[in-house]
C-alpha positions as CSV (number, residue, x, y, z in Angstrom):
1,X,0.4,29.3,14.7
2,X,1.7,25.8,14.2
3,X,-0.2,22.7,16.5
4,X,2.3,21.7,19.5
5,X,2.4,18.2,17.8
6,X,2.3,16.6,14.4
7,X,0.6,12.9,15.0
8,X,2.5,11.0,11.8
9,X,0.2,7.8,11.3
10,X,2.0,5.0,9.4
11,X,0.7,1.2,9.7
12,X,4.2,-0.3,10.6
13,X,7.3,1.6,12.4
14,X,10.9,1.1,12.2
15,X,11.4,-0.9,8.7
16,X,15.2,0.0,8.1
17,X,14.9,0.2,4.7
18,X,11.7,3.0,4.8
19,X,13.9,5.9,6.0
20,X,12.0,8.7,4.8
21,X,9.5,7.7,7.5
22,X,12.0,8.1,10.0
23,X,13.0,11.8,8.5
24,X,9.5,13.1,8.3
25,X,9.3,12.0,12.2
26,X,12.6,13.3,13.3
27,X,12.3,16.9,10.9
28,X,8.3,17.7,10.3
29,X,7.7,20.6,13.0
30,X,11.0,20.7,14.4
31,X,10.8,17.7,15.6
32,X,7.2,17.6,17.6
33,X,6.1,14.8,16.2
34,X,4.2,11.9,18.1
35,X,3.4,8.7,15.9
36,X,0.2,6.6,15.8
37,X,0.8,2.6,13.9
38,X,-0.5,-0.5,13.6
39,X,2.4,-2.3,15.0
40,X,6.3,-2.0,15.6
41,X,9.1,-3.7,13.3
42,X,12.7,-3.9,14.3
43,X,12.4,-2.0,17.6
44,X,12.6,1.8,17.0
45,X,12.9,2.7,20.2
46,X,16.7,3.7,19.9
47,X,16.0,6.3,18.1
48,X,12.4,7.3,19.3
49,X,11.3,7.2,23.0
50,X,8.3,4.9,23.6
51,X,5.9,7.6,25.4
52,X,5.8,9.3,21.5
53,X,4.2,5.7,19.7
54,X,1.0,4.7,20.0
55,X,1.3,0.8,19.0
56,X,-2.8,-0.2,18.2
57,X,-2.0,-3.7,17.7
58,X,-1.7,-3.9,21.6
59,X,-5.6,-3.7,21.5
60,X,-9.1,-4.8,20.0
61,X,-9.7,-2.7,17.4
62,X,-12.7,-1.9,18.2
63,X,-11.1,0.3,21.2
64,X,-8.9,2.2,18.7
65,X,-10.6,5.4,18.0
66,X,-10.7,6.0,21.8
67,X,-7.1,5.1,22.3
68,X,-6.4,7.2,19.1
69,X,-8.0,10.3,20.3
70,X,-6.6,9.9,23.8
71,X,-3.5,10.1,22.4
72,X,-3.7,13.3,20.5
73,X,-5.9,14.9,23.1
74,X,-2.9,14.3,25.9
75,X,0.0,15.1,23.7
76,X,-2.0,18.2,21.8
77,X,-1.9,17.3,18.2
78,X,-3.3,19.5,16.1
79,X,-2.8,17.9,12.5
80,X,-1.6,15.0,11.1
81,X,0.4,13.1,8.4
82,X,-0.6,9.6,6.8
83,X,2.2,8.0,5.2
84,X,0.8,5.5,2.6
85,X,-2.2,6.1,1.4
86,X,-4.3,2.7,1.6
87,X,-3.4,3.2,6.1
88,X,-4.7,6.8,5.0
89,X,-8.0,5.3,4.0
90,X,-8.2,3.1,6.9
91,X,-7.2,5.8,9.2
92,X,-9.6,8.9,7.6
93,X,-12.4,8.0,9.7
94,X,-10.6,8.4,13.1
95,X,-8.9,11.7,11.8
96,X,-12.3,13.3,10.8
97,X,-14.3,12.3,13.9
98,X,-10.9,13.8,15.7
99,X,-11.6,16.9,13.4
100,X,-7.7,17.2,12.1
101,X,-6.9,18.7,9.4
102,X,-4.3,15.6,7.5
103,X,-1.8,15.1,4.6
104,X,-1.4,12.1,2.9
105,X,1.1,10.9,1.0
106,X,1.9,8.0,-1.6
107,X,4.9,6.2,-1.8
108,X,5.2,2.7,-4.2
109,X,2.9,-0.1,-3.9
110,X,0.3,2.0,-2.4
111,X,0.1,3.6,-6.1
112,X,0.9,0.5,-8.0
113,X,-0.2,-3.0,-6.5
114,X,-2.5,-2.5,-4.6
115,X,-4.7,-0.9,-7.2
116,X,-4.2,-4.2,-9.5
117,X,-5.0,-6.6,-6.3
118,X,-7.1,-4.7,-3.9
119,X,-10.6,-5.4,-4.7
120,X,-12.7,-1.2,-4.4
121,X,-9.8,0.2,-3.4
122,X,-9.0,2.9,-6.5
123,X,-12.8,3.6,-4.9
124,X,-11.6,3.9,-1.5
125,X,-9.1,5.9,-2.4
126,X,-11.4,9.0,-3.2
127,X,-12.5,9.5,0.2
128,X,-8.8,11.0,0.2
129,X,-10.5,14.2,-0.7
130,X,-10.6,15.4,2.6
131,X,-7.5,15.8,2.8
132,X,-5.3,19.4,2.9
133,X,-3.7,18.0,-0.1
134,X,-2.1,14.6,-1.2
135,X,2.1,14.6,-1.8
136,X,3.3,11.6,-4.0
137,X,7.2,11.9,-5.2
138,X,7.0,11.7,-9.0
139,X,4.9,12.6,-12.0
140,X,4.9,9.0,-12.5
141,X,2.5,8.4,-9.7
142,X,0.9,11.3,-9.9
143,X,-0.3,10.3,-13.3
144,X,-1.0,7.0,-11.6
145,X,-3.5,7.8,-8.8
146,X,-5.1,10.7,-11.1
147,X,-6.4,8.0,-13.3
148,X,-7.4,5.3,-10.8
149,X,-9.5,7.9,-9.2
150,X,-11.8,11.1,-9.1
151,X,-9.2,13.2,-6.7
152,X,-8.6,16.5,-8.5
153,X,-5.2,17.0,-9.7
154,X,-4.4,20.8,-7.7
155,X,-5.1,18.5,-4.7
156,X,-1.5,16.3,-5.6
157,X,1.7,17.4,-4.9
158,X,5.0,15.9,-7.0
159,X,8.3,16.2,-4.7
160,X,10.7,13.5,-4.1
161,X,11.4,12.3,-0.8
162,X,14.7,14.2,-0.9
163,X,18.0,14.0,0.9
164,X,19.6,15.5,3.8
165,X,22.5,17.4,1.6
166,X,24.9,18.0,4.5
167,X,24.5,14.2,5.7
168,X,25.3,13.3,2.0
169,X,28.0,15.4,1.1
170,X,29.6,15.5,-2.3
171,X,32.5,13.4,-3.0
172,X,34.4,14.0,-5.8
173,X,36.5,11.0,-6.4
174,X,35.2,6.9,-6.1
175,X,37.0,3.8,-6.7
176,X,36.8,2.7,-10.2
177,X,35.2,-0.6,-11.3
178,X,32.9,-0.5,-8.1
179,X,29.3,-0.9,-8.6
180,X,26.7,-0.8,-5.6
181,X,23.3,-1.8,-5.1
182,X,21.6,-1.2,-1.7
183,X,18.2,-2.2,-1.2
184,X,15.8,-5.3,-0.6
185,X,15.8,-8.0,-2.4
186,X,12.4,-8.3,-3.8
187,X,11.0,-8.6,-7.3
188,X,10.5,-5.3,-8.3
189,X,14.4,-4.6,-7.5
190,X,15.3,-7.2,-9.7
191,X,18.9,-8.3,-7.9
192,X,18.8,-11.5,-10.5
193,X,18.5,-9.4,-13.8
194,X,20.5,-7.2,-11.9
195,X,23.4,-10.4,-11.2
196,X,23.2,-11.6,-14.7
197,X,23.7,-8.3,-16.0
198,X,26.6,-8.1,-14.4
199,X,28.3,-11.3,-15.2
200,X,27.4,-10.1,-18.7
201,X,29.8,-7.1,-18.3
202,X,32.5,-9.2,-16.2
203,X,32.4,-11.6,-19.9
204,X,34.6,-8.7,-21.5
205,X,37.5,-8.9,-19.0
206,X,36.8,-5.5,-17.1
207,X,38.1,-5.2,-13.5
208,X,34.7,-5.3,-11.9
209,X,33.5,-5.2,-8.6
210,X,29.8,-5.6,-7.6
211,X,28.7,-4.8,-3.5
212,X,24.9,-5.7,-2.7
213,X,23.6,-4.1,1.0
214,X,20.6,-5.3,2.2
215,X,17.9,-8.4,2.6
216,X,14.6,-9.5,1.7
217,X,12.9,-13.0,-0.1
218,X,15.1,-12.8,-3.2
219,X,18.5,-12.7,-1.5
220,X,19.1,-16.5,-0.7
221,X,18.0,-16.5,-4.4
222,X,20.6,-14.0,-5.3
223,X,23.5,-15.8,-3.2
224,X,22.7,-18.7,-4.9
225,X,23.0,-17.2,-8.3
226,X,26.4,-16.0,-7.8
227,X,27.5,-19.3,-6.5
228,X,26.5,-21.3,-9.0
229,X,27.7,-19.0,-12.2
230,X,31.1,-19.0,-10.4
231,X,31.0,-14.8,-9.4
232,X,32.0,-15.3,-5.6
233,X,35.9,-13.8,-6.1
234,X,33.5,-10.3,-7.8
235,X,30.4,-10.1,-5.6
236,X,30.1,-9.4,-2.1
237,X,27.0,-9.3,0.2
238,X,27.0,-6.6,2.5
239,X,24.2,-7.6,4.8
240,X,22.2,-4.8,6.3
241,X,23.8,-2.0,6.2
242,X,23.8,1.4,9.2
243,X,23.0,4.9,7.3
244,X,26.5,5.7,8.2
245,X,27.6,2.5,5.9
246,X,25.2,3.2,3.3
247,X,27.1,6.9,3.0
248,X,30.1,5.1,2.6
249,X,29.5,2.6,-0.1
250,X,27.5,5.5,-2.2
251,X,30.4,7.6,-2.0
252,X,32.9,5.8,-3.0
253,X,31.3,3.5,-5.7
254,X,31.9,4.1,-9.2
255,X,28.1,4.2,-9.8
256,X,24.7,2.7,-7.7
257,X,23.2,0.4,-9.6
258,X,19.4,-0.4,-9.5
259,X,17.4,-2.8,-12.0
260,X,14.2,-1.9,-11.0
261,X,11.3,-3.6,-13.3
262,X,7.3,-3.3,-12.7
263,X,6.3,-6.5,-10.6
264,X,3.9,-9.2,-11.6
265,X,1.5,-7.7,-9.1
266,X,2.0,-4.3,-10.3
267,X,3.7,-3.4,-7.6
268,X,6.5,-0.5,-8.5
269,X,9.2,1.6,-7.6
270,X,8.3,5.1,-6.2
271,X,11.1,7.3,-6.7
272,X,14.2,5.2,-5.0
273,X,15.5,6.8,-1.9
274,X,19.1,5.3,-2.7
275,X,19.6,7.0,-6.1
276,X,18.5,10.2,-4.7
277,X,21.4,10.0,-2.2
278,X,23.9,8.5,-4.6
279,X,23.0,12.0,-6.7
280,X,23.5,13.9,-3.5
281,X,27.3,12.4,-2.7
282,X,28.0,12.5,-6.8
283,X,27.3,9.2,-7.4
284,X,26.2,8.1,-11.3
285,X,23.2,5.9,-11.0
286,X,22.7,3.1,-13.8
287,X,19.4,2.1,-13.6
288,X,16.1,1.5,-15.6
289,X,13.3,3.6,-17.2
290,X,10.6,2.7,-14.6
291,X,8.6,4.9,-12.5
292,X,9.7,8.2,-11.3
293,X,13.1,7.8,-12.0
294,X,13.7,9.7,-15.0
295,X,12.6,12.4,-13.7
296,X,15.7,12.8,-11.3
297,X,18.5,10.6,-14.2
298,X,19.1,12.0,-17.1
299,X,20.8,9.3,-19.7
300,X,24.1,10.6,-20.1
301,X,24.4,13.3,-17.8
302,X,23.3,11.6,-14.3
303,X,24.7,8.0,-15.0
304,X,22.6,5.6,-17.7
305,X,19.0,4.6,-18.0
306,X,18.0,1.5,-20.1
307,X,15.1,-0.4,-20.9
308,X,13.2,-2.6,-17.5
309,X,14.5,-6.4,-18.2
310,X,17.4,-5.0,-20.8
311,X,19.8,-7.6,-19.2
312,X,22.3,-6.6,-22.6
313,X,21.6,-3.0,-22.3
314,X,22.2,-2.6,-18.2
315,X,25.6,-4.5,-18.7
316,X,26.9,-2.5,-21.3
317,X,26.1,0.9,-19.2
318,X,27.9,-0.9,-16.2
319,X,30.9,-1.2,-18.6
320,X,30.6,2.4,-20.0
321,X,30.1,4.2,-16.6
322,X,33.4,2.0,-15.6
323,X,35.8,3.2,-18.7
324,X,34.5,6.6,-18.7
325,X,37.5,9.2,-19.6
326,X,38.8,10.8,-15.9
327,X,38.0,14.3,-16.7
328,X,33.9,12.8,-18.1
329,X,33.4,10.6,-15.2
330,X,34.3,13.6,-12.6
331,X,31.9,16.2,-14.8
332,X,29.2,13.6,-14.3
333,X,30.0,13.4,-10.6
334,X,29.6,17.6,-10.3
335,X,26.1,16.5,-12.5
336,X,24.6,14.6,-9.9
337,X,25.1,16.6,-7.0
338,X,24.0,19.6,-9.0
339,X,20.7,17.8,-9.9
340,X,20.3,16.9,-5.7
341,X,20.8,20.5,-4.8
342,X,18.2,21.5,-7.5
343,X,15.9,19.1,-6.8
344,X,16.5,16.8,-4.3
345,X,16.9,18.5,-0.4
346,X,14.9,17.3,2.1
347,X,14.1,20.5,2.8
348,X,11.7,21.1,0.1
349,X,9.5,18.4,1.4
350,X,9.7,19.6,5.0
351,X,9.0,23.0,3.8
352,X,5.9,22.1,2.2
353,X,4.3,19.7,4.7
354,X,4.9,22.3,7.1
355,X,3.2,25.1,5.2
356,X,0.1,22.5,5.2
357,X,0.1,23.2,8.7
358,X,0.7,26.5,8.9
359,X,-2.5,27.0,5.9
Protein backbone atom coordinates (compact mmCIF):
# COMPACT_ATOMS: atom_id res chain seq x y z
CA UNK A 1 0.00 0.00 0.00
CA UNK A 2 1.30 3.35 -1.08
CA UNK A 3 2.46 6.10 2.06
CA UNK A 4 -0.46 8.91 2.21
CA UNK A 5 2.42 11.40 1.14
CA UNK A 6 5.49 11.62 -0.95
CA UNK A 7 7.94 14.32 0.87
CA UNK A 8 9.84 15.59 -2.58
CA UNK A 9 13.10 17.31 -1.07
CA UNK A 10 14.76 19.75 -3.54
CA UNK A 11 17.23 22.70 -2.21
CA UNK A 12 15.40 25.58 -4.05
CA UNK A 13 11.45 25.71 -5.25
CA UNK A 14 9.83 27.42 -7.92
CA UNK A 15 12.82 28.13 -10.57
CA UNK A 16 10.69 28.55 -13.86
CA UNK A 17 12.92 27.09 -15.92
CA UNK A 18 13.23 23.55 -13.64
CA UNK A 19 9.78 22.32 -14.62
CA UNK A 20 10.28 18.72 -14.13
CA UNK A 21 10.44 19.61 -10.48
CA UNK A 22 7.15 21.05 -10.62
CA UNK A 23 5.74 17.69 -12.57
CA UNK A 24 7.11 15.17 -10.16
CA UNK A 25 5.26 17.40 -7.41
CA UNK A 26 2.05 17.87 -9.10
CA UNK A 27 1.94 13.83 -10.72
CA UNK A 28 4.21 11.51 -8.21
CA UNK A 29 1.35 9.69 -6.05
CA UNK A 30 -1.54 11.28 -7.57
CA UNK A 31 -0.69 14.21 -6.46
CA UNK A 32 0.09 13.64 -2.44
CA UNK A 33 3.12 15.17 -2.41
CA UNK A 34 4.36 17.64 0.45
CA UNK A 35 7.83 19.31 -0.36
CA UNK A 36 10.79 19.84 2.07
CA UNK A 37 13.67 22.99 0.51
CA UNK A 38 16.17 25.03 1.42
CA UNK A 39 14.57 28.14 0.31
CA UNK A 40 11.84 29.51 -2.14
CA UNK A 41 12.57 31.26 -5.68
CA UNK A 42 9.97 33.06 -7.64
CA UNK A 43 7.02 32.49 -5.31
CA UNK A 44 5.38 29.10 -5.99
CA UNK A 45 2.67 29.47 -4.17
CA UNK A 46 0.20 29.95 -7.16
CA UNK A 47 0.45 26.83 -7.98
CA UNK A 48 1.23 25.06 -4.57
CA UNK A 49 -0.55 25.96 -1.27
CA UNK A 50 2.00 27.05 1.47
CA UNK A 51 0.82 24.47 4.29
CA UNK A 52 2.49 21.60 1.63
CA UNK A 53 6.36 23.53 1.78
CA UNK A 54 8.55 23.25 4.41
CA UNK A 55 10.99 26.37 3.68
CA UNK A 56 14.30 25.48 6.22
CA UNK A 57 15.97 28.65 5.45
CA UNK A 58 13.33 30.29 7.93
CA UNK A 59 15.48 28.55 10.69
CA UNK A 60 19.00 27.71 12.28
CA UNK A 61 20.01 24.73 10.90
CA UNK A 62 20.75 23.33 13.59
CA UNK A 63 16.81 23.02 14.33
CA UNK A 64 16.23 21.32 10.93
CA UNK A 65 16.08 17.68 11.59
CA UNK A 66 13.35 18.45 14.11
CA UNK A 67 11.40 20.71 11.94
CA UNK A 68 12.09 18.06 9.07
CA UNK A 69 10.61 15.19 10.99
CA UNK A 70 7.78 17.22 12.30
CA UNK A 71 6.77 17.79 9.06
CA UNK A 72 6.49 14.29 7.76
CA UNK A 73 5.30 12.93 11.06
CA UNK A 74 2.01 15.52 10.75
CA UNK A 75 1.43 15.26 7.10
CA UNK A 76 2.28 11.13 7.11
CA UNK A 77 5.03 10.73 4.73
CA UNK A 78 6.13 7.58 4.18
CA UNK A 79 8.93 7.88 1.40
CA UNK A 80 10.63 10.43 -0.20
CA UNK A 81 12.26 11.83 -3.42
CA UNK A 82 15.64 13.90 -3.61
CA UNK A 83 15.90 15.83 -6.66
CA UNK A 84 19.62 16.59 -7.28
CA UNK A 85 21.84 14.49 -5.90
CA UNK A 86 24.51 16.75 -4.03
CA UNK A 87 20.87 18.17 -1.66
CA UNK A 88 20.51 14.22 -1.68
CA UNK A 89 23.74 13.93 0.15
CA UNK A 90 23.10 16.77 2.34
CA UNK A 91 19.71 15.62 3.05
CA UNK A 92 20.51 11.52 3.61
CA UNK A 93 21.18 11.97 7.13
CA UNK A 94 17.78 13.34 8.09
CA UNK A 95 16.01 10.73 5.81
CA UNK A 96 17.71 7.80 7.53
CA UNK A 97 17.35 8.94 11.17
CA UNK A 98 13.49 9.50 9.77
CA UNK A 99 13.83 5.77 8.62
CA UNK A 100 12.40 6.53 4.84
CA UNK A 101 12.94 4.62 2.36
CA UNK A 102 14.21 7.61 -0.76
CA UNK A 103 14.93 7.98 -4.45
CA UNK A 104 17.34 10.12 -5.78
CA UNK A 105 17.76 11.48 -8.83
CA UNK A 106 20.47 13.38 -10.99
CA UNK A 107 19.81 15.96 -13.28
CA UNK A 108 23.04 18.32 -14.97
CA UNK A 109 25.48 19.96 -12.85
CA UNK A 110 24.93 17.76 -10.08
CA UNK A 111 26.67 14.94 -12.49
CA UNK A 112 29.01 17.26 -14.22
CA UNK A 113 30.38 20.42 -12.25
CA UNK A 114 30.20 19.83 -9.29
CA UNK A 115 32.40 16.71 -9.52
CA UNK A 116 35.25 18.96 -11.25
CA UNK A 117 34.82 21.88 -8.43
CA UNK A 118 33.43 20.21 -5.35
CA UNK A 119 36.34 19.20 -3.27
CA UNK A 120 35.14 14.94 -1.72
CA UNK A 121 32.22 15.15 -3.25
CA UNK A 122 32.40 12.11 -6.03
CA UNK A 123 33.17 10.58 -2.19
CA UNK A 124 30.15 11.98 -0.79
CA UNK A 125 28.31 10.81 -3.37
CA UNK A 126 28.58 7.07 -2.32
CA UNK A 127 26.71 7.35 0.75
CA UNK A 128 23.86 7.49 -2.04
CA UNK A 129 23.79 3.74 -1.58
CA UNK A 130 21.06 3.77 0.60
CA UNK A 131 19.03 4.71 -1.57
CA UNK A 132 15.91 2.39 -3.26
CA UNK A 133 17.62 3.18 -6.39
CA UNK A 134 19.14 6.31 -8.15
CA UNK A 135 17.14 7.72 -11.63
CA UNK A 136 19.42 9.99 -13.86
CA UNK A 137 17.93 10.73 -17.55
CA UNK A 138 20.60 9.58 -20.02
CA UNK A 139 23.30 7.04 -20.52
CA UNK A 140 25.47 9.93 -20.64
CA UNK A 141 25.25 10.54 -16.92
CA UNK A 142 24.85 7.37 -16.00
CA UNK A 143 28.25 6.54 -17.44
CA UNK A 144 29.24 9.78 -15.60
CA UNK A 145 28.35 9.13 -11.94
CA UNK A 146 29.29 5.24 -12.40
CA UNK A 147 32.87 6.34 -12.87
CA UNK A 148 33.12 9.09 -10.24
CA UNK A 149 31.99 6.67 -7.73
CA UNK A 150 31.55 3.05 -6.14
CA UNK A 151 27.47 3.05 -6.53
CA UNK A 152 26.71 -0.20 -8.42
CA UNK A 153 25.28 0.23 -11.71
CA UNK A 154 21.65 -2.05 -11.11
CA UNK A 155 21.18 0.64 -8.55
CA UNK A 156 20.86 3.60 -11.70
CA UNK A 157 18.04 4.11 -13.60
CA UNK A 158 18.31 5.91 -17.33
CA UNK A 159 14.73 7.67 -18.24
CA UNK A 160 14.44 11.06 -19.44
CA UNK A 161 12.38 13.48 -17.67
CA UNK A 162 9.67 13.08 -20.28
CA UNK A 163 6.73 15.12 -21.49
CA UNK A 164 3.17 15.34 -20.74
CA UNK A 165 2.03 13.99 -24.47
CA UNK A 166 -1.55 15.39 -24.35
CA UNK A 167 -0.17 18.90 -23.04
CA UNK A 168 2.23 18.75 -26.10
CA UNK A 169 0.28 17.61 -28.77
CA UNK A 170 1.52 16.99 -32.28
CA UNK A 171 1.37 19.66 -34.70
CA UNK A 172 1.82 18.91 -38.04
CA UNK A 173 2.56 22.09 -39.83
CA UNK A 174 5.19 25.20 -38.52
CA UNK A 175 6.05 28.39 -40.09
CA UNK A 176 9.04 28.00 -42.23
CA UNK A 177 12.34 29.90 -41.63
CA UNK A 178 11.46 30.06 -37.83
CA UNK A 179 14.01 28.90 -35.43
CA UNK A 180 13.46 28.86 -31.54
CA UNK A 181 15.61 28.66 -28.60
CA UNK A 182 14.05 28.67 -25.09
CA UNK A 183 16.14 28.41 -22.22
CA UNK A 184 18.64 30.42 -19.87
CA UNK A 185 21.20 32.07 -20.97
CA UNK A 186 24.14 30.66 -19.41
CA UNK A 187 27.41 29.14 -20.78
CA UNK A 188 26.72 25.81 -21.25
CA UNK A 189 23.61 26.87 -23.58
CA UNK A 190 25.83 28.71 -25.57
CA UNK A 191 23.19 31.60 -26.94
CA UNK A 192 26.55 33.44 -28.46
CA UNK A 193 27.84 30.46 -30.64
CA UNK A 194 24.33 29.90 -30.89
CA UNK A 195 23.85 34.02 -32.41
CA UNK A 196 26.87 33.79 -34.55
CA UNK A 197 25.69 30.67 -35.97
CA UNK A 198 22.95 32.11 -37.06
CA UNK A 199 24.15 35.23 -38.64
CA UNK A 200 26.30 32.67 -40.38
CA UNK A 201 23.22 31.15 -42.01
CA UNK A 202 21.35 34.65 -42.47
CA UNK A 203 25.00 35.43 -44.86
CA UNK A 204 23.36 33.20 -47.65
CA UNK A 205 20.27 35.28 -48.11
CA UNK A 206 17.59 32.73 -46.51
CA UNK A 207 14.46 34.23 -44.98
CA UNK A 208 15.33 33.53 -41.45
CA UNK A 209 13.83 34.17 -38.29
CA UNK A 210 15.43 33.53 -34.92
CA UNK A 211 13.02 33.75 -31.41
CA UNK A 212 15.08 33.38 -27.96
CA UNK A 213 12.64 32.82 -24.61
CA UNK A 214 14.16 33.15 -21.51
CA UNK A 215 16.96 34.98 -19.14
CA UNK A 216 19.98 34.36 -17.28
CA UNK A 217 23.78 36.10 -17.06
CA UNK A 218 24.51 35.69 -20.78
CA UNK A 219 21.41 37.51 -22.13
CA UNK A 220 22.45 41.32 -21.84
CA UNK A 221 25.50 39.61 -23.54
CA UNK A 222 23.39 38.06 -26.13
CA UNK A 223 21.29 41.42 -26.76
CA UNK A 224 24.33 43.06 -27.19
CA UNK A 225 25.60 40.73 -29.85
CA UNK A 226 22.79 41.11 -32.02
CA UNK A 227 22.92 44.82 -31.80
CA UNK A 228 26.10 45.31 -32.63
CA UNK A 229 26.35 42.66 -35.79
CA UNK A 230 23.28 44.60 -37.12
CA UNK A 231 20.57 41.25 -36.51
CA UNK A 232 17.80 43.37 -34.75
CA UNK A 233 15.14 43.37 -38.02
CA UNK A 234 15.88 38.77 -37.56
CA UNK A 235 16.09 38.30 -33.81
CA UNK A 236 13.60 38.72 -31.25
CA UNK A 237 13.85 38.30 -27.38
CA UNK A 238 10.94 36.75 -25.98
CA UNK A 239 11.47 37.37 -22.34
CA UNK A 240 10.25 34.67 -19.95
CA UNK A 241 8.01 32.83 -21.32
CA UNK A 242 4.34 30.96 -19.54
CA UNK A 243 4.28 27.00 -20.38
CA UNK A 244 1.35 27.85 -22.37
CA UNK A 245 3.76 30.31 -24.60
CA UNK A 246 6.52 27.86 -24.64
CA UNK A 247 3.81 25.33 -26.44
CA UNK A 248 3.23 27.83 -28.81
CA UNK A 249 6.61 28.87 -30.07
CA UNK A 250 7.65 24.90 -30.09
CA UNK A 251 4.86 24.21 -32.21
CA UNK A 252 5.01 26.37 -34.67
CA UNK A 253 8.83 26.80 -35.22
CA UNK A 254 10.48 25.32 -38.06
CA UNK A 255 12.92 23.58 -35.71
CA UNK A 256 14.21 24.44 -31.67
CA UNK A 257 17.49 25.19 -31.67
CA UNK A 258 20.03 24.44 -28.81
CA UNK A 259 23.94 24.94 -28.96
CA UNK A 260 24.63 23.34 -25.89
CA UNK A 261 28.65 22.92 -25.26
CA UNK A 262 30.35 21.35 -21.95
CA UNK A 263 31.18 24.45 -19.65
CA UNK A 264 34.51 25.55 -18.39
CA UNK A 265 33.53 24.21 -15.02
CA UNK A 266 32.31 21.02 -16.36
CA UNK A 267 29.12 21.85 -15.77
CA UNK A 268 26.62 20.08 -18.66
CA UNK A 269 23.47 19.63 -20.11
CA UNK A 270 21.34 16.74 -18.69
CA UNK A 271 18.98 15.70 -21.21
CA UNK A 272 17.20 19.21 -22.23
CA UNK A 273 13.61 19.43 -21.17
CA UNK A 274 12.87 21.77 -24.33
CA UNK A 275 13.96 19.30 -27.01
CA UNK A 276 12.01 16.61 -25.50
CA UNK A 277 8.90 18.72 -25.88
CA UNK A 278 9.81 20.14 -29.24
CA UNK A 279 9.89 16.06 -30.25
CA UNK A 280 6.53 15.73 -28.50
CA UNK A 281 4.64 18.68 -30.64
CA UNK A 282 6.86 17.46 -33.99
CA UNK A 283 9.32 19.84 -33.66
CA UNK A 284 13.05 19.00 -35.47
CA UNK A 285 15.62 19.88 -32.95
CA UNK A 286 19.15 21.21 -34.28
CA UNK A 287 21.36 20.88 -31.76
CA UNK A 288 24.89 19.50 -30.60
CA UNK A 289 26.41 16.10 -29.72
CA UNK A 290 26.70 16.76 -25.90
CA UNK A 291 25.35 14.82 -23.12
CA UNK A 292 22.33 12.80 -23.28
CA UNK A 293 21.07 14.23 -26.23
CA UNK A 294 21.74 11.78 -28.78
CA UNK A 295 20.14 9.40 -27.33
CA UNK A 296 16.62 11.10 -28.02
CA UNK A 297 18.05 13.07 -31.93
CA UNK A 298 18.91 11.08 -34.36
CA UNK A 299 20.97 13.18 -37.22
CA UNK A 300 18.72 13.10 -40.00
CA UNK A 301 15.70 11.69 -38.76
CA UNK A 302 14.87 13.93 -35.58
CA UNK A 303 16.31 17.32 -36.87
CA UNK A 304 20.51 17.71 -37.00
CA UNK A 305 23.22 17.17 -34.52
CA UNK A 306 26.74 18.71 -35.01
CA UNK A 307 29.90 18.99 -33.39
CA UNK A 308 29.81 21.31 -29.54
CA UNK A 309 31.43 24.84 -30.82
CA UNK A 310 30.78 23.80 -34.81
CA UNK A 311 29.66 27.50 -35.28
CA UNK A 312 30.01 26.45 -39.44
CA UNK A 313 28.42 23.10 -38.92
CA UNK A 314 25.21 24.46 -36.65
CA UNK A 315 24.55 27.17 -39.37
CA UNK A 316 24.56 25.07 -42.20
CA UNK A 317 21.90 22.56 -40.32
CA UNK A 318 19.76 25.80 -39.59
CA UNK A 319 19.80 26.32 -43.41
CA UNK A 320 19.05 22.60 -44.26
CA UNK A 321 16.23 22.06 -41.69
CA UNK A 322 14.86 25.56 -43.35
CA UNK A 323 14.90 24.31 -47.22
CA UNK A 324 13.97 20.89 -46.47
CA UNK A 325 11.53 19.50 -49.44
CA UNK A 326 7.59 19.79 -47.98
CA UNK A 327 6.76 16.21 -48.07
CA UNK A 328 10.73 15.55 -45.95
CA UNK A 329 10.24 18.23 -43.51
CA UNK A 330 6.51 16.85 -42.62
CA UNK A 331 8.04 13.00 -42.40
CA UNK A 332 10.56 14.43 -39.97
CA UNK A 333 7.73 16.09 -38.00
CA UNK A 334 5.71 12.41 -37.77
CA UNK A 335 9.65 11.39 -36.63
CA UNK A 336 9.78 13.27 -33.69
CA UNK A 337 6.60 12.74 -32.19
CA UNK A 338 7.03 9.03 -32.87
CA UNK A 339 10.32 9.11 -30.95
CA UNK A 340 8.23 11.18 -27.78
CA UNK A 341 5.62 8.53 -27.68
CA UNK A 342 8.35 5.83 -27.70
CA UNK A 343 10.45 7.27 -25.40
CA UNK A 344 9.64 10.33 -24.02
CA UNK A 345 5.94 10.27 -21.78
CA UNK A 346 6.05 11.49 -18.54
CA UNK A 347 4.43 8.59 -17.62
CA UNK A 348 7.27 6.30 -17.74
CA UNK A 349 8.99 8.28 -15.14
CA UNK A 350 5.99 8.56 -12.92
CA UNK A 351 5.46 4.94 -13.38
CA UNK A 352 8.69 4.01 -12.08
CA UNK A 353 9.17 6.31 -9.14
CA UNK A 354 5.91 5.08 -8.06
CA UNK A 355 6.75 1.45 -8.22
CA UNK A 356 9.83 2.50 -5.83
CA UNK A 357 7.11 3.13 -3.53
CA UNK A 358 5.01 0.51 -3.99
CA UNK A 359 8.52 -2.11 -3.67
Amino acid sequence: MKPRKIAIFRKRLGQYSETFVRQDIEHLNGGETVVVCRYLVDAPFDWIAESRVLVLSRYPRWTWGAHIAWFCWRHRVGFAVVEFLDWACEMQPFIRFLGLRYVALGHGFDLSSYLQSKAGYAERLNCLSSAAALLVPSEFLKSVLLQATRLRAEQVEVLPYGVDLSRFAFSPSALRGRLVFVGRFVEKKAPLLLLEAFKCALQSGAALQLRLGGDGPLLDAAQAYVIEQGLSEHVTFLGVLSHAAVYEEIRSATAVVQHSITAANGDTEGLPVILQEALAVGTPVVATEHSGIPEIVTHGRHGYLVAEKDVTGMADAMLKISQLPDADYAAMRQACRLQAETLLSRDRRIDWIDAQIDD
